[in-house]
C-alpha positions in Angstrom: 0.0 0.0 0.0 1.1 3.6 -1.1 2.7 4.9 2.6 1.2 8.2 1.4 -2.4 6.8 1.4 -1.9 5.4 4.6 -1.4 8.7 6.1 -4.3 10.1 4.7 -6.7 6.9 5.0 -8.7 8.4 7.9 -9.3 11.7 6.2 -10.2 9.5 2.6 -12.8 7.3 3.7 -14.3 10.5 5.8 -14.8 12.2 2.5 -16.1 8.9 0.9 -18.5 8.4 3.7 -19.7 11.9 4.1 -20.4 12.0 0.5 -22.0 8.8 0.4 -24.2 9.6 3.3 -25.6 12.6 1.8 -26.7 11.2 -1.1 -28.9 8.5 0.9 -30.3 11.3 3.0 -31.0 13.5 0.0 -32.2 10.3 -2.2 -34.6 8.9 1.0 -35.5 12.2 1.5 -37.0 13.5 -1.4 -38.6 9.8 -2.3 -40.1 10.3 1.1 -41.3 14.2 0.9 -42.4 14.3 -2.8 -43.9 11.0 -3.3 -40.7 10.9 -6.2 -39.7 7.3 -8.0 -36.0 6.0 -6.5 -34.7 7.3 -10.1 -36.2 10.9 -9.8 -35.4 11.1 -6.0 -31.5 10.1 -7.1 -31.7 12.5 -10.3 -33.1 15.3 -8.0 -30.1 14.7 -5.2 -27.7 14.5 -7.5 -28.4 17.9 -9.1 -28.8 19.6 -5.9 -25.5 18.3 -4.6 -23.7 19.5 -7.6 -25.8 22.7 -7.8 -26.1 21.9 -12.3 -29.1 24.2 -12.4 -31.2 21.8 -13.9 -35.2 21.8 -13.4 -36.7 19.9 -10.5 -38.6 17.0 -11.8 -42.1 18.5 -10.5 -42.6 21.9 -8.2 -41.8 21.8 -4.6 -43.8 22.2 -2.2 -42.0 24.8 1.1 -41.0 21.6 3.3 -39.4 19.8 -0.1 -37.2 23.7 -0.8 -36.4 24.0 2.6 -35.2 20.3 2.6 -33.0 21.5 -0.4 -31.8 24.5 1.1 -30.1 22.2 3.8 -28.7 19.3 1.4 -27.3 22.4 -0.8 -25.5 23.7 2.2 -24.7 20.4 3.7 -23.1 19.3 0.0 -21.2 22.6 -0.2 -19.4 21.7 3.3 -19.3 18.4 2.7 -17.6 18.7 -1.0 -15.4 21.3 0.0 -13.9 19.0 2.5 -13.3 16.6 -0.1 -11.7 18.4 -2.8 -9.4 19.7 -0.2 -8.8 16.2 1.0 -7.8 15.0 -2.9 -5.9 18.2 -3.3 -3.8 17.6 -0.2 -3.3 14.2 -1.2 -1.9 15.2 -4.6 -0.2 18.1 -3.6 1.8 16.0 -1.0 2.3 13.1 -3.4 4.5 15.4 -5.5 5.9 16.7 -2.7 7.1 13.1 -1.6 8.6 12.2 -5.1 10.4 15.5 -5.5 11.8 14.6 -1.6 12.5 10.6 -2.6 14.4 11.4 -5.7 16.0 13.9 -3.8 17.6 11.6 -1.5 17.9 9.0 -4.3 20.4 12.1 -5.8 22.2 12.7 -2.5 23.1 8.8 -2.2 24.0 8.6 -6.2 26.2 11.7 -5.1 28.3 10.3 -2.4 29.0 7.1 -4.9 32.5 6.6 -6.2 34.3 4.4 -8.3 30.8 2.6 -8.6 29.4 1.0 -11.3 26.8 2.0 -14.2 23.9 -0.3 -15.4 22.3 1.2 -17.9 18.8 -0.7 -19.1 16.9 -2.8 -16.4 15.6 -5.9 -18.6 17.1 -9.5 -18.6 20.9 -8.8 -18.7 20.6 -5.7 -16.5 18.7 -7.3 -13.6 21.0 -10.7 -14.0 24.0 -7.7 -13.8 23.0 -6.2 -10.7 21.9 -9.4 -9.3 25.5 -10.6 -9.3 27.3 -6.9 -8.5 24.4 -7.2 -5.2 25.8 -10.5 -4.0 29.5 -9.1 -4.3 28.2 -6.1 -2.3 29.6 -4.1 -5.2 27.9 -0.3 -5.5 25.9 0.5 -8.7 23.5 2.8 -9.9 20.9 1.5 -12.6 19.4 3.8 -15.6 15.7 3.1 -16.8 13.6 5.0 -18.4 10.4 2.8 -17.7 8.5 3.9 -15.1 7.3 0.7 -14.1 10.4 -1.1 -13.9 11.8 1.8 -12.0 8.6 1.2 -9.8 10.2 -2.5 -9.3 13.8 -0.9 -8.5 13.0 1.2 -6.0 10.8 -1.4 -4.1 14.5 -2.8 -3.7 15.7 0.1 -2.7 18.3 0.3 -5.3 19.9 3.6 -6.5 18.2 4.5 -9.7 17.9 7.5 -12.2 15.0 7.8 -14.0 16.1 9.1 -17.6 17.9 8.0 -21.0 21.1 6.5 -20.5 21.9 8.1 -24.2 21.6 11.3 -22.6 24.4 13.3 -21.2 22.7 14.8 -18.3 21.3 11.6 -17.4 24.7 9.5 -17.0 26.6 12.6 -15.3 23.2 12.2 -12.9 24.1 8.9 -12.1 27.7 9.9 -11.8 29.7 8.9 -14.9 32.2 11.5 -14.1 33.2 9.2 -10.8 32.1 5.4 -11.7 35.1 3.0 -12.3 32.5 0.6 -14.9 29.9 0.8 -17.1 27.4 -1.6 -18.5 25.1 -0.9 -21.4 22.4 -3.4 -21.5 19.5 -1.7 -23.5 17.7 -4.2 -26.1 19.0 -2.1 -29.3 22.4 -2.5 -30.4 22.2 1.4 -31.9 21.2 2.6 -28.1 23.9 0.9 -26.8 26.2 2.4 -29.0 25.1 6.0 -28.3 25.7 5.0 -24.8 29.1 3.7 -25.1 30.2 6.8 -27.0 28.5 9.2 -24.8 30.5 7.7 -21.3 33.3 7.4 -23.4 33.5 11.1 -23.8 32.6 12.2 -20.5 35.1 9.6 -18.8 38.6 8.6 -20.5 39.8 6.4 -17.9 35.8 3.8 -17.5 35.6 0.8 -18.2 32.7 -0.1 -20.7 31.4 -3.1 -21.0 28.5 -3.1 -23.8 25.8 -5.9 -25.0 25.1 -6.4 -28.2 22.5 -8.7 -30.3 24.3 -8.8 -33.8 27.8 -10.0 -34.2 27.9 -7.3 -36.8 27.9 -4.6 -33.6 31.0 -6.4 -32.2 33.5 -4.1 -33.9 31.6 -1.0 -33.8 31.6 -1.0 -30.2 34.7 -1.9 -30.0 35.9 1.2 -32.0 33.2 3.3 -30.1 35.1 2.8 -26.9 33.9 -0.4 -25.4 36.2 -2.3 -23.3 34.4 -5.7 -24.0 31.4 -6.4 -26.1 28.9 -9.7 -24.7 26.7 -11.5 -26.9 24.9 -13.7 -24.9 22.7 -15.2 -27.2 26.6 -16.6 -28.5 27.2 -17.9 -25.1 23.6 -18.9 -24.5 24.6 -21.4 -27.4 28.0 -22.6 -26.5 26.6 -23.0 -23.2 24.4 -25.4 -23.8 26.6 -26.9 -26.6 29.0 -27.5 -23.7 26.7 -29.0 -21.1 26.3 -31.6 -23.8 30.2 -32.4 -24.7 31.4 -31.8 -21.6 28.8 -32.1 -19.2 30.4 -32.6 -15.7 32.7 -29.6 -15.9 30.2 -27.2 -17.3 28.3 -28.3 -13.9 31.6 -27.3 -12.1 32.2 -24.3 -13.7 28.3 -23.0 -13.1 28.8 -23.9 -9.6 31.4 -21.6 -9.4 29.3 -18.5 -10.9 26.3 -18.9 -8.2 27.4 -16.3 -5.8 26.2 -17.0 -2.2 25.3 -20.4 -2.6 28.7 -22.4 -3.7 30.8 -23.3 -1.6 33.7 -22.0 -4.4 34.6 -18.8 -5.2 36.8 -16.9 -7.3 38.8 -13.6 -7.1 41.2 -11.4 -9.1 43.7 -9.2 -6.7 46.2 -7.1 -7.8 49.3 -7.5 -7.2 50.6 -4.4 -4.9 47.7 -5.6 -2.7 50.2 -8.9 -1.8 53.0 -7.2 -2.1 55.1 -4.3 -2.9 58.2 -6.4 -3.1 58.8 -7.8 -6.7 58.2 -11.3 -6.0 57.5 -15.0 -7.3 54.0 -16.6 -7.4 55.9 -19.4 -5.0 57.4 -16.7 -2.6 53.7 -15.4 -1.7 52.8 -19.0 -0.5 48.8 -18.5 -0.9 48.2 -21.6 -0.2 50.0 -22.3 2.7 48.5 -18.6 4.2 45.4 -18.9 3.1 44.5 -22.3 1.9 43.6 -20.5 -1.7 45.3 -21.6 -5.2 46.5 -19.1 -7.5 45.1 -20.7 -11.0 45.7 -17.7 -13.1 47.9 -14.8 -14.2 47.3 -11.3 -15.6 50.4 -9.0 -16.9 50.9 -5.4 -17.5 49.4 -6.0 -20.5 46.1 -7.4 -19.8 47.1 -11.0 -21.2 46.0 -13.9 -19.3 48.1 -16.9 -18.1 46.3 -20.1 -16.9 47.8 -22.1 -14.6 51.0 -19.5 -14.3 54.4 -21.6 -13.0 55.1 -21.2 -9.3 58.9 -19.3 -10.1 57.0 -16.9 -12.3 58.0 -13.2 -11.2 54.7 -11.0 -10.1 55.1 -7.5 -12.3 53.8 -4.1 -11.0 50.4 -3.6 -12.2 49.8 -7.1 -12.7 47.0 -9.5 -11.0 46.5 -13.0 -10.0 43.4 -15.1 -9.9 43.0 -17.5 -6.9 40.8 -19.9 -6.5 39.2 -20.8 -2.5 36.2 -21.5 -0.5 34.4 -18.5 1.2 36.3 -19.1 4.1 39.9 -19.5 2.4 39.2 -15.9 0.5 37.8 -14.2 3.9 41.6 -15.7 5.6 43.1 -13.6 1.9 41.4 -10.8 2.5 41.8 -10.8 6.4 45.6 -11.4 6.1 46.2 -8.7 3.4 43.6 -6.3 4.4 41.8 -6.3 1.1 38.9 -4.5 1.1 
């Protein structure tokens, strides 16, 4: 129930009742004075109450006008206290969406290095889904006012807008996120999108959806860090659950966040260790219990299964593998946030 309505529920159903009561007395009253049929009785109330002008079905005889005199003024109290019941109402109802997205700005406001989602369908709810269970801080753009409706029942920043529009993203704080994600259902919005961030901010990382593999490169060259098909991995997917079932199953289990018992993590280096060092000089496992099952260089090139003498570079990261409890031991140890 609209918290609004709640507060005026008392003064609501007065009105409702008030009103209603009148026209029974004015209906019962005029069948009862005038010898009138229910229908006549009901026209006859109804036009005094609103005060139309209209002719009274037959003259009136003095005890029938003065009757009339009284439901007039009655009706003109009694309607007067409605309207200024439903005017309140809406006049506060604005009042309370101009104060909620208010201090939906002031939370968007104090974000930083946060992260973008821009379209609230399929992807974007399966995108902030995950980023919720990582406790990671986004922002989502919709422009649909009833899936916004469905976002702030969560309590989940939001701005209400086109994410093609400038003033919309620097709303939701382009200028500070560290990501983006573009997940509208056209290709050609998602470009507009990716161009605009670009623009406003260098240094974001864009990640874009895109339905045609013809898109792929013109993201790409739009400024899009990585571009997702997923109806391409909907279909390799399920390819793969049939060639190699059991370690599709593995891998899936280790994508549910909050409910494996596996998890995995990418940490920079300089978080470890400001000493140049070798994977086997960290000693993860012994630490921590976690395995270190892949590499990232200054470059951004990936190395599965990296060799334990191999030297850790500035600016590079390693991927380690763990249970919940063996990455909460990493994080404790190091002090990773």
């Amino acid at each position: 129930m609209n918290p609004l309505f709640k507060i005026f529920r008392t003064k609501i159903y007065t009105a409702v009742i008030l009103l209603v009561l009148l026209l029974l007395v004015g209906v019962v009253g005029y069948k009862s004075m005038s010898n009138y049929t229910w229908i006549d009785a009901l026209y006859m109330t109804v036009i005094t109450i609103t005060t139309v002008g209209f002719k009274e079905v037959h003259p009136l005889d003095d005890a029938t006008k003065i009757f009339t005199i009284s439901l007039i003024l009655t009706s003109v109290f009694i309607l007067g206290y409605a309207l200024s019941v439903i005017t309140e109402y809406i006049l506060s109802k604005n009042d309370l969406e101009k104060l909620k997205q208010k201090k939906m700005q002031k939370m968007i406001d104090s974000l930083k290095n946060h992260i973008i989602i821009c379209g609230y369908g399929r992807n974007g709810r399966q995108a902030a889904t995950k980023l919720l269970a990582y406790n990671k801080p986004f922002v989502i753009i919709e422009k649909n006012k009833e899936l916004v409706d469905k976002i702030e029942n969560n309590q989940t920043p939001f701005v209400l807008g086109n994410a093609s529009e400038d003033e919309t993203l620097l709303q939701a704080g382009i200028d500070r996120a560290s990501c983006l994600i573009a997940a509208l259902p056209s290709d050609a919005d998602n470009l507009f999108v990716v161009l605009s961030a670009r623009q406003i901010n260098k240094n974001i990382n864009i990640i874009s959806r895109a339905s045609q593999e013809t898109s792929y490169k013109k993201l790409k060259l739009a400024g899009a860090n990585n571009v997702i098909l997923p109806d391409k991995i909907g279909g390799d997917h399920m390819a793969s659950l049939v060639v190699v079932p059991g370690l599709m199953e593995f891998v899936d289990n280790l994508s549910i966040v909050g409910k494996s018992n596996i998890n995995i993590e990418e940490i920079a280096v300089e978080k470890l260790t400001n000493d140049v060092k070798t994977i086997k000089d960290l000693d993860l496992r012994k630490k921590t219990g976690c395995s270190i099952i892949g590499y990232k260089n200054q470059l951004g090139e990936y190395l599965v299964n990296p060799e334990a003498e191999m030297k850790l570079e500035p600016n590079s990261k390693i991927i380690v593998l763990g249970r919940p409890e063996q990455i909460d031991k990493l994080n404790s140890v190091y002090n990773i946030d």
